[in-house]
C-alpha positions as CSV (number, residue, x, y, z in Angstrom):
1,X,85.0,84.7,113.9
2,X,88.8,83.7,113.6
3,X,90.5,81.9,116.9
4,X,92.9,84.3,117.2
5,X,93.4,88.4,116.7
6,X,96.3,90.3,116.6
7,X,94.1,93.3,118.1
8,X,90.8,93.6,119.5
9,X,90.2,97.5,119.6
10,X,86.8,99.5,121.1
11,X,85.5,102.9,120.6
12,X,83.6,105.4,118.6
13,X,82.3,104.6,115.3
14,X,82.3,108.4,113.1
15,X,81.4,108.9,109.2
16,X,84.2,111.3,109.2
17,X,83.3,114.4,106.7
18,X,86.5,116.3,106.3
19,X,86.0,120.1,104.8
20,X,89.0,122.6,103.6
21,X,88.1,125.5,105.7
22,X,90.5,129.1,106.4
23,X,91.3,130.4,109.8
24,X,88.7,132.8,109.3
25,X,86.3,130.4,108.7
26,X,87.1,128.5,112.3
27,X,87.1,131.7,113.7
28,X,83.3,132.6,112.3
29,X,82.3,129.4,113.5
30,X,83.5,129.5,117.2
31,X,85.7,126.7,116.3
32,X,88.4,125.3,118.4
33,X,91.9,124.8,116.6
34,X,93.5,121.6,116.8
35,X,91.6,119.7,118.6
36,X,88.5,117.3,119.0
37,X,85.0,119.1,120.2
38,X,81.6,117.4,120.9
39,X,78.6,118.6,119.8
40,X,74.7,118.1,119.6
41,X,73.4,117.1,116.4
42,X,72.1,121.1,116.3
43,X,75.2,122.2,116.5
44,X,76.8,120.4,114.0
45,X,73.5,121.1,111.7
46,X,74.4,125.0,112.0
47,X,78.1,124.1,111.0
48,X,77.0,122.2,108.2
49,X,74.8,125.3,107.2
50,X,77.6,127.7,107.2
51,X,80.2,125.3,105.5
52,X,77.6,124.8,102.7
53,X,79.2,126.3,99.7
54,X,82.4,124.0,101.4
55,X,81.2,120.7,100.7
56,X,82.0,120.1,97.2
57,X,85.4,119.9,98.6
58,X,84.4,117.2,101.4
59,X,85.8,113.8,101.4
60,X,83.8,110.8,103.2
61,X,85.6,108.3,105.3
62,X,84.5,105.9,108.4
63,X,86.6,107.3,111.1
64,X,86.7,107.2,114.8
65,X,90.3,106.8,116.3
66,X,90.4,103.4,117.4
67,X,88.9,102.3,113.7
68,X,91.4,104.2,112.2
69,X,94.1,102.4,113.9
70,X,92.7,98.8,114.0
71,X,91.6,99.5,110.0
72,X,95.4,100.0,109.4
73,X,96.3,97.5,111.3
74,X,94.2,95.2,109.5
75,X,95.1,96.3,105.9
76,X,98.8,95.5,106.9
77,X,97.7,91.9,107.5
78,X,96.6,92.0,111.2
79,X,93.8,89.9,112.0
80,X,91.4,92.4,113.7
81,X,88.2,92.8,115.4
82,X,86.5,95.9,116.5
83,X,83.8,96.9,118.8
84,X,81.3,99.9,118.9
85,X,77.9,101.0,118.0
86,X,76.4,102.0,114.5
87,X,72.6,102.6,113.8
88,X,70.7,101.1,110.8
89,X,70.9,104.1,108.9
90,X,72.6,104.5,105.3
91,X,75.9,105.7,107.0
92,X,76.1,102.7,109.6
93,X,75.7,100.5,106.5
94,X,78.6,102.6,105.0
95,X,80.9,102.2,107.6
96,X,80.2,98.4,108.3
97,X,81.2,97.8,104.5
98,X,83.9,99.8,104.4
99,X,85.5,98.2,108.0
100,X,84.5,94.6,106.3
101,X,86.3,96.2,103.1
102,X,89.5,96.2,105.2
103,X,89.4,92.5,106.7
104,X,88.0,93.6,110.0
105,X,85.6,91.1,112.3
106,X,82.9,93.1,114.1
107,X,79.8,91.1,116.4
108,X,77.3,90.0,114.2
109,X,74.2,92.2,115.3
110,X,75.9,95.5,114.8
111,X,74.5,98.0,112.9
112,X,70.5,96.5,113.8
113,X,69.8,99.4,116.6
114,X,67.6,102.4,115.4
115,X,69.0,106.1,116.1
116,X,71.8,108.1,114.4
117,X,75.4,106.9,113.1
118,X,77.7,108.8,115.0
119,X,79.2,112.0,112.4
120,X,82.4,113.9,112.8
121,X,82.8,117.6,110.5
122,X,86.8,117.8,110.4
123,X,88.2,120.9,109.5
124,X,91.5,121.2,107.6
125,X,92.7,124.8,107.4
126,X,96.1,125.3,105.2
127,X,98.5,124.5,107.5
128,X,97.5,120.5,107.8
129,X,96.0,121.4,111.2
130,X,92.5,119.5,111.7
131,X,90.0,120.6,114.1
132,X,87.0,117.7,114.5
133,X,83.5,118.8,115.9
134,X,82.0,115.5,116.6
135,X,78.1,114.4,117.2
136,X,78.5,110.9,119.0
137,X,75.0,109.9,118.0
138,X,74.3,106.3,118.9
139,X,78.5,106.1,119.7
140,X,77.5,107.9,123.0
141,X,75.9,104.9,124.2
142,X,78.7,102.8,123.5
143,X,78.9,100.6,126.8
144,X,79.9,97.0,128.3
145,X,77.2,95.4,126.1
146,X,79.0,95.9,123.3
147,X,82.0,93.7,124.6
148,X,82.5,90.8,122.9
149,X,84.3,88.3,124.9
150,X,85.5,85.4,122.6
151,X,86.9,87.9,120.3
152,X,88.7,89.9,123.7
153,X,90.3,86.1,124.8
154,X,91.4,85.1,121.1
155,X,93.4,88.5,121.3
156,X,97.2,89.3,121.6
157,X,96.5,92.9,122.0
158,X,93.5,95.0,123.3
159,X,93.3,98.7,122.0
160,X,91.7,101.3,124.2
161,X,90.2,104.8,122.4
162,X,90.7,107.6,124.8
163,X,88.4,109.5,123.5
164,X,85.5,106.6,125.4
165,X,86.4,108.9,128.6
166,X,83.9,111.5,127.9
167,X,81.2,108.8,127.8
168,X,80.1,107.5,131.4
169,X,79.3,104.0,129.8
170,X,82.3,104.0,127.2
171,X,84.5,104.7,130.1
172,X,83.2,101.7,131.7
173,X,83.2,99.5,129.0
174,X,87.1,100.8,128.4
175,X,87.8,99.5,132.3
176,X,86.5,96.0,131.8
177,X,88.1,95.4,128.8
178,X,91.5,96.7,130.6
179,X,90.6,94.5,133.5
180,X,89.3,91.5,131.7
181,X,92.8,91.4,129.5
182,X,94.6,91.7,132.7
183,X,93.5,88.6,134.3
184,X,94.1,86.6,130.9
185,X,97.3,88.7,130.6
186,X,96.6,90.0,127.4
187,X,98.5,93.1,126.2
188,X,97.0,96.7,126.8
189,X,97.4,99.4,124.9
190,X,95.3,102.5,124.9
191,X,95.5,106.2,122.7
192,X,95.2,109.7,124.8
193,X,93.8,110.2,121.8
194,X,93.4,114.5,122.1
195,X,94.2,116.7,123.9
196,X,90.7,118.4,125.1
197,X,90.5,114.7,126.8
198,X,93.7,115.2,128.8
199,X,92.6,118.4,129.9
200,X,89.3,117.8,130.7
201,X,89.1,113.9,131.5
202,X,92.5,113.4,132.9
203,X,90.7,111.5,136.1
204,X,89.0,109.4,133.7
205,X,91.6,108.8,131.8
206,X,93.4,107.7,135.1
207,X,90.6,105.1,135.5
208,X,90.7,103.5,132.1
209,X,94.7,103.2,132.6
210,X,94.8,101.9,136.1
211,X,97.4,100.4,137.6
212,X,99.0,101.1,134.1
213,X,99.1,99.9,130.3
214,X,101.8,97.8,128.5
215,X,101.5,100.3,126.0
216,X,100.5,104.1,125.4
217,X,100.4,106.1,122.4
218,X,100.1,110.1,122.8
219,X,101.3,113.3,121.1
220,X,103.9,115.4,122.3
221,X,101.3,118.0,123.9
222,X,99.1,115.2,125.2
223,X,102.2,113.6,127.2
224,X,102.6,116.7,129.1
225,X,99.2,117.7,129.5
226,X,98.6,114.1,130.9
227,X,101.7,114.1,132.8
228,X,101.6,118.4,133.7
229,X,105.2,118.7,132.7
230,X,106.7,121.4,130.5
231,X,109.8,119.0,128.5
232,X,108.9,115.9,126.3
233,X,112.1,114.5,128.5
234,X,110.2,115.4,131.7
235,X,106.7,113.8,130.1
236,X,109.0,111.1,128.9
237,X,109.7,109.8,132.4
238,X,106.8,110.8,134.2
239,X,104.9,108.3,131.6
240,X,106.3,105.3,133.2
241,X,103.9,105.6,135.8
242,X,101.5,104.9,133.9
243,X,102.5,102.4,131.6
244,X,105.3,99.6,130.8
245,X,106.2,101.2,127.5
246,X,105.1,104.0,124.9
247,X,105.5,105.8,121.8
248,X,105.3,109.6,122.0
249,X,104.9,111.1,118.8
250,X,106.1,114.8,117.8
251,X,105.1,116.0,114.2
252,X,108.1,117.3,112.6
253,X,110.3,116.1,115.0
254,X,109.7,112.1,115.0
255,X,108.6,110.2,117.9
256,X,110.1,109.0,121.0
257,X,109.7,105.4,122.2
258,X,110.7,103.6,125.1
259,X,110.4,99.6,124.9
260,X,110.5,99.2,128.7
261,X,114.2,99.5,129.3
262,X,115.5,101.5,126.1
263,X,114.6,104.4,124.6
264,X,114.4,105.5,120.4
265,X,114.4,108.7,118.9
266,X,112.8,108.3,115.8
267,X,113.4,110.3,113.0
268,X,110.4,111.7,110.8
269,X,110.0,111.7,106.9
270,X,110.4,114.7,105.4
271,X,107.4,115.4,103.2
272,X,104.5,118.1,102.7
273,X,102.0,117.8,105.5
274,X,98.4,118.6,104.1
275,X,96.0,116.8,106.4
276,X,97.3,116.0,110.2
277,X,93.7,114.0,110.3
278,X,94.6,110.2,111.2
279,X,98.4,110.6,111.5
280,X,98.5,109.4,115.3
281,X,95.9,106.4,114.4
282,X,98.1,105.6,111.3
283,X,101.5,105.6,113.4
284,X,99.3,103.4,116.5
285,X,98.9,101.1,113.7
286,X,101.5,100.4,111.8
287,X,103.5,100.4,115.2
288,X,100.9,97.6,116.6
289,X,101.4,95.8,113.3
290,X,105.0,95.9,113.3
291,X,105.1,94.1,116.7
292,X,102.4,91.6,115.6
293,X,105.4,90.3,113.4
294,X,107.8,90.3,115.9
295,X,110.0,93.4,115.4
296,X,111.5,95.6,118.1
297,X,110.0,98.6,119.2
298,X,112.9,100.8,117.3
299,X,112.1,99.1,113.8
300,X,107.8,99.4,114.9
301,X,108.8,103.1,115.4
302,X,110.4,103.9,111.8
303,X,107.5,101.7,110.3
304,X,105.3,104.1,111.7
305,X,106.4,106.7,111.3
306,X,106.7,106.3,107.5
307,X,103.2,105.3,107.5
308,X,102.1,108.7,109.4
309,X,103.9,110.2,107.2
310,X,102.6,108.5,103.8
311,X,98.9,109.7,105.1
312,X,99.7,112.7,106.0
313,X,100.5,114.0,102.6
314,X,96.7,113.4,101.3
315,X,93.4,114.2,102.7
316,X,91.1,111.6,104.8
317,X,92.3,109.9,107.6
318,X,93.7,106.5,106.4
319,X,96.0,104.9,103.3
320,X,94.0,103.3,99.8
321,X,94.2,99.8,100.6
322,X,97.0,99.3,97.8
323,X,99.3,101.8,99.5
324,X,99.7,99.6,102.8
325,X,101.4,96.7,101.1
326,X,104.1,99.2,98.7
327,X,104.6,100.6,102.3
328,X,105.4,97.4,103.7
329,X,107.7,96.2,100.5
330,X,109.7,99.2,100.9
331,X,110.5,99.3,104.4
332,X,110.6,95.5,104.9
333,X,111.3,94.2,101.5
């Protein structure tokens, strides 16, 4: 374990699948668009079934929000560490060598508990748009034993999944990290991380956030939800109740960030959007990464957004290794 992290992040640990699928096919299925569903292992059996003749077009990846974003992080040239729970099964030993692939520290014993690794199917129709069905597996019992409290104390940053709110012990675990950062007066940041969890777990949400974050990360639609207002300007204030600063981001349009005191409109790359999967956990952390070096929250913002937008224009949910450090030589030099 290294004395000190740039970012200690908890939640979910997926073997993302992701599948090229048509409207019609989401349709068939009963699937929601655009958003994050969870399912029982049944469930995601019988979409499996009916996306059979799909899966020579599937791409593996270890996924999970906060991984996504702490992985990023990492391959930037964070140092990292990142809770949650993986099974010894063949894809808990895929994901642990693929986060130790990327420079990540994770508690020694994980991956040593029998059950299921946690799987997500994502869904990619033609217009970028993902929509995740996920089986939690032995995620769901992700809880306050899987803390790890030298790591938390040696951090600048602790990153919150929001997506722990539909668990009763994630949730939990997601409040004494919060708390136990407070009282050392370590930086918080947490991810609304969908929008299903705004609408259906906004109370819990409202726990993990208490008194409020230094920083939240949300989409456009998720800052509204969260905040029931009907303008990003209107979401835009009403987000400082809950948290000293944020970075809202908005597809097509950029992002909007407000350091505490000023705010940014940042403007987005124009590219060809094929997969939307992992854009907001890309942009949380090459933002996170770019104020581990000291930059400003305007320059974070452009960095992250060029990152969002670099992954956005291939399928899976994170950047080859290689292609975090030609994004840092052209935007830093």
């Amino acid at each position: 374990m290294n004395d000190h992290y740039h970012i200690y992040g908890i939640g979910a640990a997926l073997v993302d699948t992701e599948i090229e699928v048509s409207d019609a096919d989401l349709k068939a299925m009963a699937v929601a668009k655009g958003v994050m569903t969870l399912v029982d292992e049944p469930r995601q059996s019988e979409l499996i079934d009916y996306l059979s003749d799909h899966l020579v077009h599937s791409n593996r990846a270890s996924g999970g929000s906060g991984a996504n974003t702490v992985i990023a992080a990492s391959y930037f040239g964070c140092r990292s560490f990142y809770s949650c729970r993986v099974a010894n099964d063949e894809n808990g030993e895929f994901y642990l060598n693929d986060i130790k692939a990327a420079g990540v520290d994770y508690p020694e014993h994980l991956g040593s508990d029998e059950g299921i690794t946690g799987k997500c199917l994502v869904m990619i129709t033609p217009d970028a748009e993902r929509s995740m069905n996920t089986f939690l597996g032995i995620s769901a019992g992700l809880s306050v034993n899987q803390l790890h409290t030298p790591a938390i104390d040696a951090a600048d940053y602790v990153y919150i999944e929001g997506y722990l709110v539909s668990s009763d012990t994630g949730r939990a675990a997601a409040i004494e990290l919060r708390e136990r950062a407070e009282k050392r007066n370590t930086l918080t940041a947490l991810s609304l991380s969908d929008p299903a969890m705004v609408q259906f777990f906004r109370d819990g949400l409202l726990e993990m956030i208490g008194k409020g974050v230094d920083l939240l990360f949300c989409n456009r639609e998720e800052a509204m939800g969260f905040t029931g207002t009907n303008t990003l300007e209107e979401a835009a204030q009403s987000l400082q109740d809950y948290c000293r600063s944020f970075a809202i981001t908005c597809g097509a349009d950029g992002a909007l960030v407000f350091d505490g005191r000023h705010s940014y409109h940042i403007d987005a790359q124009p590219v060809k959007a094929v997969d939307t999967n992992g854009a907001g956990d890309m942009f949380a952390g090459a933002f996170l990464y770019a104020l581990s070096q000291g930059h400003g929250y305007d320059v974070a913002g452009r960095f992250a957004s060029l990152a969002a937008s670099k992954v956005v224009t291939q399928y899976g949910p994170r950047l080859r290794p290689e292609q975090h450090q030609e994004l840092k030589q052209a935007f830093f030099g």
